[in-house]
ZALUMMI-80587 format. One record per residue (C-alpha): residue in one letter; x, y, z. Coordinates in steps of 0.1 Angstrom, whole numbers, plus 2048, in hexadecimal, padded with zeros to 3 digits. Example, Ala and Ser with C-alpha at 12.3 -4.5 7.8 and 13.67 -1.06 7.14 Angstrom:
BEGIN
A87B7D384E/S8897F5847/
This chain:
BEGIN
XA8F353239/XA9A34B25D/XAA532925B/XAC7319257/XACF30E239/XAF830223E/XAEA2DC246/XADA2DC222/XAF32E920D/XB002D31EF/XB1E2DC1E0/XB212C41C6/XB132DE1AB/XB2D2E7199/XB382C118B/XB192C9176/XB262E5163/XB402E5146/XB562FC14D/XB6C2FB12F/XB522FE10F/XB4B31F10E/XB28321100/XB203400EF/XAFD34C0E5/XAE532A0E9/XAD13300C8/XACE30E0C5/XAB83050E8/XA943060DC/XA86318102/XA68308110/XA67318130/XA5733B131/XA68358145/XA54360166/XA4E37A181/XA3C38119E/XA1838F193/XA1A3AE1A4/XA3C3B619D/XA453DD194/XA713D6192/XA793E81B0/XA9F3E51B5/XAA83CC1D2/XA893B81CD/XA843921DC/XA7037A1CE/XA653561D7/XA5A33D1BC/XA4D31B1C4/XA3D2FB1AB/XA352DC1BA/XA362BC1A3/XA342961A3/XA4B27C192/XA4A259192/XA6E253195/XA8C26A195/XA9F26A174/XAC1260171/XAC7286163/XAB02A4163/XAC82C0156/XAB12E515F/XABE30314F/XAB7324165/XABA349163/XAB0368175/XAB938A177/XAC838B18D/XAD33701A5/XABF3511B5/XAC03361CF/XAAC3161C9/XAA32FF1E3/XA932D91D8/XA7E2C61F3/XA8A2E120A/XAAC2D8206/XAC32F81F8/XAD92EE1D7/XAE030D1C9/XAF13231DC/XAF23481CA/XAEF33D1A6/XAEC352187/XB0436B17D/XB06391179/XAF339D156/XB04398139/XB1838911F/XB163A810D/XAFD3C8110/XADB3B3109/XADE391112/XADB379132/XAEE35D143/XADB33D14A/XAEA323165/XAEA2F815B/XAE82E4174/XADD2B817B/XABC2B9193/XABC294194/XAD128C1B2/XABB2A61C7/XA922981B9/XA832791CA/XA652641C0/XA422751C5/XA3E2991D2/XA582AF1C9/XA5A2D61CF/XA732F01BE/XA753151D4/XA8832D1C2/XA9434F1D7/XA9A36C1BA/XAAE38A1C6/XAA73A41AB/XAC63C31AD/XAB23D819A/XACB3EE193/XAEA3F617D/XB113F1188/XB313EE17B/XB2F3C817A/XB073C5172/XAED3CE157/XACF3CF166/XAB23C414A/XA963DA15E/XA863BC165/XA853A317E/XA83382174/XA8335B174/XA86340156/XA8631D161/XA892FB14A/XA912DA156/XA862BD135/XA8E29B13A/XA7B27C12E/XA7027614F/XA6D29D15C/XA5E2B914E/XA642DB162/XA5A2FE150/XA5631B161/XA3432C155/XA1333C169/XA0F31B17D/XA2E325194/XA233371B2/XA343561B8/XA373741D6/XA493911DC/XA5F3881FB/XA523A1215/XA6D3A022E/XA893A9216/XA8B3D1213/XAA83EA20A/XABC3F122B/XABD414234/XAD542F22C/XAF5434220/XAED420203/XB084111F1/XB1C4201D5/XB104251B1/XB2F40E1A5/XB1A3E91BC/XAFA3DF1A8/XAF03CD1CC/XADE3DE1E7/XAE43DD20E/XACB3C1216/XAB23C9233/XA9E3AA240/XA853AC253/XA7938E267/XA5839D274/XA4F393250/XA5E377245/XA4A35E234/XA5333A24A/XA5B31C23D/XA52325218/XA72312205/XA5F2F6219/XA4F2D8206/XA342D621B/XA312FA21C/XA0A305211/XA113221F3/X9ED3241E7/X9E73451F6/XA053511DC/X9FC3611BD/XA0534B197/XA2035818A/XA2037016A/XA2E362147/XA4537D131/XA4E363115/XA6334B10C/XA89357105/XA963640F3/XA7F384100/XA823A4108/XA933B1121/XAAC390129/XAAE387105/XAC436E0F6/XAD8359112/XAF734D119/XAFE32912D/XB11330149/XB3832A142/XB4832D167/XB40313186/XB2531B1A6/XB393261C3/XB4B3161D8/XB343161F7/XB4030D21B/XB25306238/XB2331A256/XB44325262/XB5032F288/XB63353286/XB8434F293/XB813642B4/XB703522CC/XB4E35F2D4/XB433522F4/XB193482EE/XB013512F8/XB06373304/XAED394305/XAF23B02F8/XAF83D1304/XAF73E42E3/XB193D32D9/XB2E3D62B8/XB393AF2B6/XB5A3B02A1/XB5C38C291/XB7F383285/XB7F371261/XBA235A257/XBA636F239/XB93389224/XB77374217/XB5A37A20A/XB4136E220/XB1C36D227/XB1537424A/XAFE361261/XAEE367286/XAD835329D/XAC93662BC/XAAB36B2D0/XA9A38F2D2/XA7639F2D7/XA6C3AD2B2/XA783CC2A3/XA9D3CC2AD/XAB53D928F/XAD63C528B/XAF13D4271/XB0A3BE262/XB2A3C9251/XB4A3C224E/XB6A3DB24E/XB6A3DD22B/XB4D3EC22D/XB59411222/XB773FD210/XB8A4171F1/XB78437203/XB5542B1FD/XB3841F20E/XB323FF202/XB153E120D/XB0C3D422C/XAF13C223B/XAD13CB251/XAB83B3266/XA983BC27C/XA9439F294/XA7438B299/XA653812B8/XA7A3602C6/XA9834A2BC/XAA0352299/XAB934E27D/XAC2364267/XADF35D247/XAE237D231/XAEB372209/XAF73921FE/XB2038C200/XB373A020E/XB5839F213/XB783AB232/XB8C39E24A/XB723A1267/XB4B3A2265/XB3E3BF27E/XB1D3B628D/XB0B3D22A3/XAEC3CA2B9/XADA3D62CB/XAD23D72F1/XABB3BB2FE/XAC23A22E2/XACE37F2EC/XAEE3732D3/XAED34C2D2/XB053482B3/XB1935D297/XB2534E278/XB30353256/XB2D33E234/XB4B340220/XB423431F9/XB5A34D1D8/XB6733E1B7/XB693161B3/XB8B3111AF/XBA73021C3/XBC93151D2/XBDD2F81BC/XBF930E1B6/XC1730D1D3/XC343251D8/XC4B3271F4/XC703341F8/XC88336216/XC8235D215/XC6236522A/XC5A388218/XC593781FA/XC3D35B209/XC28373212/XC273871F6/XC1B36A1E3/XC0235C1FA/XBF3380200/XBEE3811DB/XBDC3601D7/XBC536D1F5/XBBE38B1E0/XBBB37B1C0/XBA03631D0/XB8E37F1E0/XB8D3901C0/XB7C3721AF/XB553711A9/XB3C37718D/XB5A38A17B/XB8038D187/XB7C3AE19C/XB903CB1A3/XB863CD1C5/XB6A3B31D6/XB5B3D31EB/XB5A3F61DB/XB533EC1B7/XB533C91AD/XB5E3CF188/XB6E3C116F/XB8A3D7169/XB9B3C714C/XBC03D5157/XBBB3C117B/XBAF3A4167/XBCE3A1152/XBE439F172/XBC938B187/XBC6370169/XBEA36B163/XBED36718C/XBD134A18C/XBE5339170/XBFD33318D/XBE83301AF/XBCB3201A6/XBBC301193/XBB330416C/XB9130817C/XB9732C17C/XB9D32F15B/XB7A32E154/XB7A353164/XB9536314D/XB7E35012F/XB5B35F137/XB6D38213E/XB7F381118/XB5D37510B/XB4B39611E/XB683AF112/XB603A70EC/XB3B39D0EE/XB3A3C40FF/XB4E3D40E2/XB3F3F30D2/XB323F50B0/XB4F40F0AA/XB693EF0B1/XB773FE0D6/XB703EE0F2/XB733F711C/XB6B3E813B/XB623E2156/XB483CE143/XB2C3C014C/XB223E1153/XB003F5152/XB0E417160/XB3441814B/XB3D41D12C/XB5C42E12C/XB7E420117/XBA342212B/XBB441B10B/XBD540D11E/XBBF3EE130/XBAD3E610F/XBD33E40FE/XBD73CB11A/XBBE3B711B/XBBE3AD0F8/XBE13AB0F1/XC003940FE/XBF9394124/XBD339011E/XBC337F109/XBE536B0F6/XBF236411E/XBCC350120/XBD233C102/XBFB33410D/XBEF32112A/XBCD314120/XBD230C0F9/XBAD3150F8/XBAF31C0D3/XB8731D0D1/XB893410E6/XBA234E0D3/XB913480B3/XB6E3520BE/XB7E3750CA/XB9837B0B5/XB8338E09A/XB793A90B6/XBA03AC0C0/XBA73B609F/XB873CD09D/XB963E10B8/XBB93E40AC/XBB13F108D/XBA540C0A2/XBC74160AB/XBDA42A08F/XC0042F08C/XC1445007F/XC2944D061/XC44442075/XC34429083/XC2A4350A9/XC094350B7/XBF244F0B0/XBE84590D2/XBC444D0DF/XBB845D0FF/XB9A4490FD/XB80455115/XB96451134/XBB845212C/XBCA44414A/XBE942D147/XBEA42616B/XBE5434190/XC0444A19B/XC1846B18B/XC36468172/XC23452152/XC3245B138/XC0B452120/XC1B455101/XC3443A106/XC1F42111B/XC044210FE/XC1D41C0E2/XC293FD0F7/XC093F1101/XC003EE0DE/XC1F3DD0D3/XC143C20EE/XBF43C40DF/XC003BB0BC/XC1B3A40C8/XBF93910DA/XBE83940B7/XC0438A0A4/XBFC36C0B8/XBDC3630B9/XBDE367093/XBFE350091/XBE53310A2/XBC733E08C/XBDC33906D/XBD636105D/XBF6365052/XBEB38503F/XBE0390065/XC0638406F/XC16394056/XC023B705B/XC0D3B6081/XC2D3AE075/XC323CD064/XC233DE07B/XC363DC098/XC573D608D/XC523FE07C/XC4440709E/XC643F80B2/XC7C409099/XC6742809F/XC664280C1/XC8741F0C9/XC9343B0B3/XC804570BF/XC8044C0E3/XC9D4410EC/XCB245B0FE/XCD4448106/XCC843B12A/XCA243A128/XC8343A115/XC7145D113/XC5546B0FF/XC6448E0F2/XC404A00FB/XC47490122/XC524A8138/XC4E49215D/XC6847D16B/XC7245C15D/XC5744415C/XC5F422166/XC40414157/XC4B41A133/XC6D40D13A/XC623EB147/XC483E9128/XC623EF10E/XC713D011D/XC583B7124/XC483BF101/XC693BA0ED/XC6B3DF0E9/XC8A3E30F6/XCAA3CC0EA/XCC53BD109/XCDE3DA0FB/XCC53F410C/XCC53DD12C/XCE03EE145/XCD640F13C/XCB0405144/XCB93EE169/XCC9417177/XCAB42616A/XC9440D17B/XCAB41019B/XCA243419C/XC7F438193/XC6042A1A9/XC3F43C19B/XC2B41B18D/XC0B4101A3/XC0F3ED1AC/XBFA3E418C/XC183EA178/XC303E0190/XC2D3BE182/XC3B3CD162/XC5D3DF16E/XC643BD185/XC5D3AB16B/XC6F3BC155/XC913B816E/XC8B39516A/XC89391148/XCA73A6146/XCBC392160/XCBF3AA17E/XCAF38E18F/XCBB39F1B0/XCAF3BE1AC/XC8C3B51A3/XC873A41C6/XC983BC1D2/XC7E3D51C3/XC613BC1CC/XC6A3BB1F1/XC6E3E51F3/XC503EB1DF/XC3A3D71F4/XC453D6213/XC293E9224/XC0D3D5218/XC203B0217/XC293BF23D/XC0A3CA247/XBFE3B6268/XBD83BD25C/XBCD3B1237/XBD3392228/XBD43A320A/XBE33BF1F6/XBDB3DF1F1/XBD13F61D1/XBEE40B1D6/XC0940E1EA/XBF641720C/XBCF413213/XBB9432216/XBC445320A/XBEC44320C/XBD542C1EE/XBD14321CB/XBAD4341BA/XB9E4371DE/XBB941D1EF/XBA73FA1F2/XBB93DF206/XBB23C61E8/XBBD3C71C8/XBC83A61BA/XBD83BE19C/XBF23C11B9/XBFB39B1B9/XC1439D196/XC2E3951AC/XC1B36D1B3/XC1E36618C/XC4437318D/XC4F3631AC/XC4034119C/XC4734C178/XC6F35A17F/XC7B35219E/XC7032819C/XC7332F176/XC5331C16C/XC3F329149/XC3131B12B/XC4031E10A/XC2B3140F7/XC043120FB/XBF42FA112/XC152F0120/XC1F2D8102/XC402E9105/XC4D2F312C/XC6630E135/XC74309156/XC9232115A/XC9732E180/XCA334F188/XCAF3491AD/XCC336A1B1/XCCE3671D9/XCB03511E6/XCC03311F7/XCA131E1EB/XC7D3211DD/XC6530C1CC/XC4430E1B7/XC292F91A9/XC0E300191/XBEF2EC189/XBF22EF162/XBD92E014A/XBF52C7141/XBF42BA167/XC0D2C3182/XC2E2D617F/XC492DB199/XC652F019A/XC7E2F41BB/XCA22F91BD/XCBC2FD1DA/XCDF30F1D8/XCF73041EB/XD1D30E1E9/XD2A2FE1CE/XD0A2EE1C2/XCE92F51B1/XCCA2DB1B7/XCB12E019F/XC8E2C51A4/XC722C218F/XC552B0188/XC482B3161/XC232A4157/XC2028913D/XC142A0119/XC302B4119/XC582BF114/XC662D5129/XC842EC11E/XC972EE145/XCB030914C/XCD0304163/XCE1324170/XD0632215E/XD16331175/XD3732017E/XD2930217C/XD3E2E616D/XD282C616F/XD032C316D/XCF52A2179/XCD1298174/XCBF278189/XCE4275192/XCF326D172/XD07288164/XCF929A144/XD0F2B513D/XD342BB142/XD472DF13D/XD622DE122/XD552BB115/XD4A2B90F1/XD392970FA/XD1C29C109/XD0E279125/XCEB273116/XCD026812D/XCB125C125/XC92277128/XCAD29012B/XCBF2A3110/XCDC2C2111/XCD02DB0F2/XCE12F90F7/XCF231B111/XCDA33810E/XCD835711F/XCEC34C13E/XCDC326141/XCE7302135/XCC92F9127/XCB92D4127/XC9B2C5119/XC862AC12E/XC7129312A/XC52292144/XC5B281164/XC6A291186/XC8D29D17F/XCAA2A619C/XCC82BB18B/XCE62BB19E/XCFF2D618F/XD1E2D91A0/XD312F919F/XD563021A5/
């Protein structure tokens, strides 16, 4: 298709889905519809296919709800007018089924003729984020009183002729997509047209009505469409038109997006245009891009197959008139609700670099990287979910959800699980990232700040499952599991031993809570046991007098396992001075586990020292004039780890901690009902956070001044918030200017929606009621 479709585009789509019912396996939907495909069809990988059907109604229905699947993606076009921009999802809820989309065709019908066109893009292939079913396919049902829509053998249907497989390199194994080539010379005009004359197209050809082999049983759809911008300028000006003299056009994006890229120009026929972007060999490997043979004439050409990078390189050849070059921004539905900001400038664009990459990292699945793989690594997903609980809108909560749902609905019939899933061409387990997912920072982190109790329930039985597969020695240790890759992270010094007997700790400690809300106390009770043997255990036998070490580990002191003993309880404050001079000697942790030795300093109170870490650690990529985002390891290319991408939202721990420590703000109990709000300012003059919580809005900024400590915050209505006040010399806390606490006075002032409880760990602790709050405390 050469035509424009920006003018058309609708994004309304996703106020039509619920994106907080997760809806498992839909037994219950008696299928009308029959699954379709082109006649002719033989599944070749990167196949295109059109469907059309043509219908009358007498007058459009106040709702006509159509359900829609395909393997593997689809854009739908009504009266010519595009409303589905890239819908479906990457195959499958688990290692047979299909996802099907819901969406409201009412507000896009009118009365009398009406035509549905419906462009399949069959992958064809396996990936480490797809399961191909071998078949391409289309199932369409739209029943309302007034409308009765069912795809069957009176759809027309084609092969696409113009779409073919772009020439070589071909992508790596790891992307189930294809380079797209288009060819214009054979393009078929005008066809999502109403008016458009399809009876030269063959009927389509019926396989069944579902469940069938090879989509089986499906799945609704539990995450929004994407957010879907029109036609966007780059940000270099381009002077138009201009001809070309074989010239690579370098198109500047604001940030690494991911992007579809569009071109409109005037050529004879048979010119080749290649389209990529600089991510194109992105982690050391070559990765998609885009191909298109000109036409004869003004044409327009928009290629659908994302891509993502800070610029999108466009090389054309001699003789070919440019008259514009644009890009359509697409990703995850969600907003940037969360705010952070603090009078150091490092520290701002540490966190805003790690929003960008979190975003970019956002699609079907969360992603370890949007251009060499595209997979749902479930150790990047812990990190990249607990970062979107603090940048974004609950919207994106949706995506955390549908990844749990995919990790247990892929478990193996032996109880262990892996990722990435969904995957057709990886099956291998990394023991330490399944630990994780499952246990306090995964799965139990989802619940404490959605209170979606329905989740936990549905997947607590396969969390279980798979730690029963772990085993412990007499004394209570883990019995080591290499699994099938036995990793523990990118970088030299991990002491395994250690890092798996603390990621399972976290993993029972998650348990332990899931089972708590569940109400199996016998399941309480056996975590109980089991982990207070392993901390007596492990403490015992690893503890050396400064350090943890496993007595088989011969490598330098691993700052991984020290920061896990901590932020899984392993470790008690006595063990705390010893740990801060280890940590200030040791460096070996990729910035996936970063996150855990700063985090770790904070909860340990070297508050200074952990953004003093933060700011050394990533200095070159926070610093780096070039990406927007940040980087797998600690340098891009060969200075990378795991092939060196320049965006890995695993990287972005530090967002979550900056908003989480340093502006203090964290639920304490699920859903927000109960608010903690204890700020760890260190030397920063100033710094403030917000967070779009599923209780509302909640704000947390403070200012130190000489001799006095300003503490604001806004609480939302459903909730008590427990609010910390640095002790510190202070000798009089005020609060909405009325003073609330008084050193060396047994008589506490009382203020209503305010209330002193208690001195804890180095605070003067309050309790308030919802409302904005400003604490004055006033120091010596």
């Amino acid at each position: 298709m050469t035509k424009s479709f920006g003018i058309y585009l609708i994004v309304v789509l996703s106020l039509h889905l619920s994106f907080f019912a997760y809806s498992q396996t839909e037994s219950d939907i008696q299928w009308k519809a029959s699954w379709i495909s082109e006649n002719f069809s033989q599944n070749t990988s990167n196949s295109w296919y059109c469907f059309r059907k043509s219908f009358r109604i007498a007058a459009v229905p106040k709702q006509a709800v159509a359900r829609i699947a395909v393997d593997s993606k689809y854009w739908m076009w009504i009266n010519g007018d595009l409303v589905v921009f890239e819908g479906g999802l990457k195959r499958g809820p688990n290692p047979n089924d299909t996802y099907y989309d819901e969406l409201d065709l009412a507000p896009f019908l009118c009365e009398g003729d009406n035509t549905i066109a419906i462009l399949v893009w069959y992958f064809g292939k396996d990936g480490f984020s797809h399961h191909s079913s071998g078949k391409a396919g289309l199932l369409f049902e739209c029943v309302s009183p007034e409308v009765e829509i069912l795809s069957d053998k009176s759809w027309k249907a084609i092969l696409h002729p113009a779409y073919e497989t772009g020439s070589l390199p071909f992508p790596n194994f790891r992307l189930p997509e294809s380079n797209i080539r288009f060819d214009a010379r054979c393009d078929i005009k005008n066809w999502i047209d109403q008016r458009y004359n399809d009876q030269w197209w063959g009927n389509a050809r019926e396989w069944g009505v579902p469940p069938v082999f090879p989509w089986n049983e499906l799945h609704k759809r539990t995450i929004p469409f994407w957010k879907t911008s029109l036609l966007n300028d780059y940000e270099n000006t381009i002077h138009f038109p201009f001809d070309s003299d074989g010239d690579t056009i370098v198109c500047r994006l604001s940030a690494n997006l991911q992007i579809t890229p569009y071109l409109k120009i005037e050529s004879i026929a048979g010119k080749s245009i290649d389209i990529q972007t600089d991510n194109y060999r992105g982690g050391g490997q070559i990765n998609l891009r885009a191909e298109y043979v000109t036409c004869d004439g003004v044409q327009e050409y928009e290629s659908y197959g994302w891509l993502n990078g800070h610029q999108v390189i466009y090389i054309i050849p001699k003789g070919v008139r440019v008259l514009d070059l644009k890009y359509r921004e697409t990703g995850f539905d969600t907003e940037f609700a969360g705010n952070f900001h603090c009078s150091d400038d490092f520290l701002n664009r540490l966190w805003e670099k790690s929003r960008r990459t979190l975003y970019v990292t956002m699609r079907d699945t969360y992603m370890d990287c949007p251009d060499r793989e595209r997979a749902q690594w479930w150790g990047d997903e812990v990190n990249e979910g607990g970062e979107a609980f603090y940048a974004l809108c609950p919207k994106s909560h949706s995506l955390f959800r549908k990844g749990m749902y995919e990790l247990i609905g892929w478990q193996r019939s032996d109880s262990t699980l892996f990722s990435p899933v969904p995957a057709g061409n990886w099956n291998t387990e990394l023991p330490c990232q399944m630990l994780s997912s499952i246990g306090y920072y995964g799965f139990w982190n989802y619940y404490l700040h959605t209170g979606d109790r329905q989740t936990i329930a549905d997947l607590y039985p396969g969390v279980r499952k798979y730690l029963h597969v772990w085993k412990t020695h007499p004394d209570g240790t883990v019995i080591f599991r290499p699994g099938e890759w036995t990793w523990g992270d990118w970088g030299d010094n991990r002491d395994l031993e250690l890092i798996y007997n603390a990621l399972y700790y976290l993993a029972l400690k998650g348990a332990l809570n899931m089972a708590g809300v569940l109400g199996k106390n016998e399941d309480v009770l056996e975590y109980s046991k089991i982990m207070s043997r392993l901390k007596n255990a492990y403490n015992r036998q690893f503890w050396t007098g400064s350090c943890y070490r496993h007595p088989a580990y011969r490598g330098m002191t691993d700052d991984r396992s020290q920061a896990l003993a901590v932020v899984s309880g392993l470790a008690d404050s006595d063990k705390y001075p010893a740990l801060l001079e280890t940590l200030k000697k040791e460096e070996h942790a990729s910035p996936y586990m970063e996150k855990y030795v700063l985090e770790a300093l904070f909860m340990m109170g070297y508050d200074e020292y952990a953004l003093f870490r933060m700011k050394k650690r990533f200095a070159e990529m926070v610093n780096h004039p070039l990406f927007t985002t940040l980087f797998e390891g600690w340098g891009i290319g060969a200075n990378g780890f795991g092939g060196g991408t320049n965006n890995h939202a695993w990287s972005g721990g530090g967002l979550t901690l900056l908003s989480q420590y340093l502006c203090g703000i964290s639920p304490l109990e699920p859903a927000y009902s109960r608010i903690g709000i204890f700020p760890h300012p260190s030397a920063i003059k100033s710094a403030a956070a917000t967070v779009l919580s599923v209780k509302g809005v909640i704000q947390s900024s403070f200012l130190q001044k000489t001799n006095e400590f300003i503490l604001d915050v806004i609480i939302p209505e459903g909730t008590v918030t427990e609010l910390g006040i640095p002790e510190e010399a202070v000798e009089l806390v005020r609060a909405n200017n009325q003073i609330v606490w008084e050193k060396n006075k047994n008589q506490r002032k009382s203020l209503s929606g305010i209330k002193f409880l208690f001195r804890a760990n180095g605070y003067l602790v309050f309790e308030a009621q919802p409302g904005m709050w400003s604490f004055s405390a006033s120091k010596k």
